[in-house]
N, C-alpha and C positions, 0 to 999 in steps of 0.2 A: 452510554452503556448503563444500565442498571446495577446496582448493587454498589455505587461511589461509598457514598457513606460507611456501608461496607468494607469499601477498599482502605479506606484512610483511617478506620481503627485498627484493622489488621495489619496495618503499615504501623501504626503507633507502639502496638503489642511485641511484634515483631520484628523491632530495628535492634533491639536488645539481646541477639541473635547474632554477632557477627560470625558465627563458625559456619554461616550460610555463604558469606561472600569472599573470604580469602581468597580463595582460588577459584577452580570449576573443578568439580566433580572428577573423581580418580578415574574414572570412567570415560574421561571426554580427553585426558590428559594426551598428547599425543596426536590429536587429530586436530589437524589445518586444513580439511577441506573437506566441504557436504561435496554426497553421492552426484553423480554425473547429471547434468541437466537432461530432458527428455529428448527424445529424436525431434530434429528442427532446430531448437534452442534461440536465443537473442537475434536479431538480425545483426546482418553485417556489417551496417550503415545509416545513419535515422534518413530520415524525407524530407522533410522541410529545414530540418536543424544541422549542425554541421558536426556535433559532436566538443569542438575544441572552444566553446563559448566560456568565458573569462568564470561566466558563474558557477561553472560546476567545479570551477578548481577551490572555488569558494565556500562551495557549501557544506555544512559543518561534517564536521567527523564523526563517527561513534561512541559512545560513551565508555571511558576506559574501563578496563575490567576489575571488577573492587571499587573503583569509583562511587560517590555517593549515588550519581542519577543511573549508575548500572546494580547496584543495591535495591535503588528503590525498583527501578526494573522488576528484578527478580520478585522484591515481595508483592507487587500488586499482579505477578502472573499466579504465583502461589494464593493469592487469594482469590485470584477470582475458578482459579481451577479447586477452591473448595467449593464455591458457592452457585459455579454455574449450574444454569435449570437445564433440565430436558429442554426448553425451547430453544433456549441458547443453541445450544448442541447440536439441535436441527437445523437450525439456521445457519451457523455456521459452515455445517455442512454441505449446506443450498449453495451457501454462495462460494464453495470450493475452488471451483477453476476459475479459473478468472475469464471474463468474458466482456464485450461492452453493453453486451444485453443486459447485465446486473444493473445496468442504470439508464439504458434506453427505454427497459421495459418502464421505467419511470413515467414516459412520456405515451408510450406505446407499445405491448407487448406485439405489437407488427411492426413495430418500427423502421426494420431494415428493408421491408414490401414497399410500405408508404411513401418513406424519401432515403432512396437507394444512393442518391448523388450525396447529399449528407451523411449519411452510412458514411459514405466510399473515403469521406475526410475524413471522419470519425477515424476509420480503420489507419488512415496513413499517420494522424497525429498520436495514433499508440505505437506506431514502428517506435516515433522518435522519444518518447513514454518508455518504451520498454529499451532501449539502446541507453537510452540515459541512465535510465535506474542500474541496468545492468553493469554498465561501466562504476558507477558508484559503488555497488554490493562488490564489485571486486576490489577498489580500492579501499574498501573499508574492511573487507573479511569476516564479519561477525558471525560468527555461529548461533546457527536456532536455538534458543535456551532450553528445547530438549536436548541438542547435541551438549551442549556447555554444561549443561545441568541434567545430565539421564536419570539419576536416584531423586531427583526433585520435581521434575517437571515431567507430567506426562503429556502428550499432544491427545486431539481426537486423531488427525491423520499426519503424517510426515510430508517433507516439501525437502526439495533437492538441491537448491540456492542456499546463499548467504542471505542474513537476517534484515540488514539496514541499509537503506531504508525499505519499506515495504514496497511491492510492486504495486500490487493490489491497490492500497493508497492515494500511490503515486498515479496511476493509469487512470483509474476511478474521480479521481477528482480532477484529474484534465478533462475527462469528457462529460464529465458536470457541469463544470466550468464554461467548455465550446457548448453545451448545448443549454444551458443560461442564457446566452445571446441568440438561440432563436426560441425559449420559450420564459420568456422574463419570467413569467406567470407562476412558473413550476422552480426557479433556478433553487428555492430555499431546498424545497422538496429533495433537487437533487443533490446537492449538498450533504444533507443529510442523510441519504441514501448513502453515498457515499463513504461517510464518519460509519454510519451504522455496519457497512463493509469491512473496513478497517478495525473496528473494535472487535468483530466477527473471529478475527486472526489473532486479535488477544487471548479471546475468551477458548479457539481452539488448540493456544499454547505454541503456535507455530511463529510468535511475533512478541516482543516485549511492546510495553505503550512507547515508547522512544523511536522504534523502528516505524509504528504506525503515524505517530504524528510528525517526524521528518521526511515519510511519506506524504504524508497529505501538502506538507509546507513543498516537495520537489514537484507535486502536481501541481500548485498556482504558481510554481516558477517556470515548469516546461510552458505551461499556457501564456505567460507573459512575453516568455523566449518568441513565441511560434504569431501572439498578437505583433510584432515587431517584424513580422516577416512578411514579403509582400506577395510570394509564394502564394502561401497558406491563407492571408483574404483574401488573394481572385479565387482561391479554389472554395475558400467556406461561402464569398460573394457569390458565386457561380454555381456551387449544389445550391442553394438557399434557393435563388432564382427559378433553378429546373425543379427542385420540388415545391414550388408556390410557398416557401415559409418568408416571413418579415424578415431582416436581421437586423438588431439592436446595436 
C-alpha cells in the first residue's frame, strides 16, 4: 500500500494519544453484533474441508481491545483515512464485492469461458474459504472499526459481518494461491493482486491491517488444508486436464 512511510510517522506522533484507545466510542457502546448478513449468507457446510480441522481451533484470536496491536490498528486506519487519494478510493470501491474474478481476471478477464472446469474448483474451494472464515468471524466477534469507533473512523461503504479475519483476504489468496499452480508464470502477480485487495479494505476503513493480514495468513492455511485432501486434486487434476492447462 502506498503511503507506509506515511503510516509509521503518524503512528509515532500519535501513540501519545491514548484517550483514542481506552475503550470504543460511546457510540459503539452497547452493540455486540453488525447488521444481518445479506439474503443467501455463508454456506451451510464447506466442500472439500470438514470444518472441525485441529487448525482452526488454532488460529490466533483477535487483538484485545486497548491492546497495543489493536491501538496500533486503530492509528494506521486513522491514517491512512487522512491521506487516502481519489485513486485509493476508486479502487477500493472496484474491488467492493467480493468476487473470484478480482483475481481470475489476473490470468484472464474471460477466465471463467476459457477453463469452466477450473472455474468449477475455484468456485467449490471458496464455499470452504468462506465457511471457514465465517465460522472464525463469529468466534472472534470483532467489530468493524467504524462500528467500534463511529466518531473516529469513517468508512467509504459499510459491510454487515464481523471484522477478523478478512474474508476478502482470506478467499482472495486461496484462489491465488490454487491458481499459482497452474500458471507459475503469473503466481507473483497474483499474490499481489491479492495483498493489493486486502489493503483496499484498509484504505475503505471497513478492516484494520490485523484483520487483512490474518486474512491473508487463513488463505495459505485453507489452501494447505484442501493441498492435503485427495478430494480436491482429482478434481483440480481433472478441471486442469479438461481445460488443457499444465498443473504444477
Amino acid at each position: 500500500m502506498k503511503n507506509r512511510l506515511n503510516i509509521v510517522l503518524c503512528t509515532l506522533v500519535l501513540v501519545s494519544c491514548p484517550c483514542l484507545f481506552a475503550t470504543a466510542d460511546p457510540a459503539s457502546q452497547g452493540s455486540t453484533n453488525p447488521a444481518p448478513s445479506p439474503a443467501g449468507g455463508p454456506p451451510q457446510k464447506p466442500y472439500y474441508l470438514t470444518g472441525n480441522e485441529d487448525v482452526w481451533h488454532d488460529f490466533p484470536s483477535k487483538p484485545a481491545l486497548g491492546s497495543p496491536v489493536d491501538q496500533t490498528d486503530l492509528l494506521i486506519t486513522l491514517s491512512v483515512q487522512a491521506s487516502r487519494t481519489e485513486d485509493q478510493k476508486n479502487e477500493s470501491f472496484r474491488d467492493k464485492s467480493y468476487s473470484i474474478k478480482l483475481v481470475t481476471d489476473v490470468i484472464d478477464a474471460d477466465f471463467e469461458t476459457k477453463y469452466p472446469n477450473i472455474f468449477k474448483v475455484l468456485n467449490n474451494a471458496d464455499i470452504d474459504s468462506y465457511f471457514i472464515n465465517t465460522m472464525i468471524k463469529k468466534a472472534n466477534g470483532r467489530l468493524r472499526p467504524y462500528v467500534q469507533h463511529p466518531t473516529l473512523v469513517v468508512p467509504l461503504f459499510t459491510v454487515s459481518d464481523f471484522s477478523y479475519p478478512s474474508g476478502h483476504a482470506s478467499g482472495l489468496e486461496l484462489q491465488a494461491q490454487i491458481l499459482g499452480r497452474l500458471f507459475p508464470a503469473q503466481s507473483s502477480a497474483l499474490l499481489n493482486r491479492a495483498r493489493q485487495i486486502a489493503d483496499g479494505r484498509v484504505v475503505a476503513g471497513v478492516h484494520y491491517t490485523s484483520d487483512t493480514e490474518a486474512g491473508l495468513a487463513l488463505g495459505d492455511l485453507v489452501f494447505t488444508q484442501l493441498e492435503a485432501k485427495t478430494e480436491f486434486q482429482r478434481d483440480l487434476t481433472a478441471g486442469a486436464a479438461k481445460d488443457q492447462l499444465p498443473l504444477k
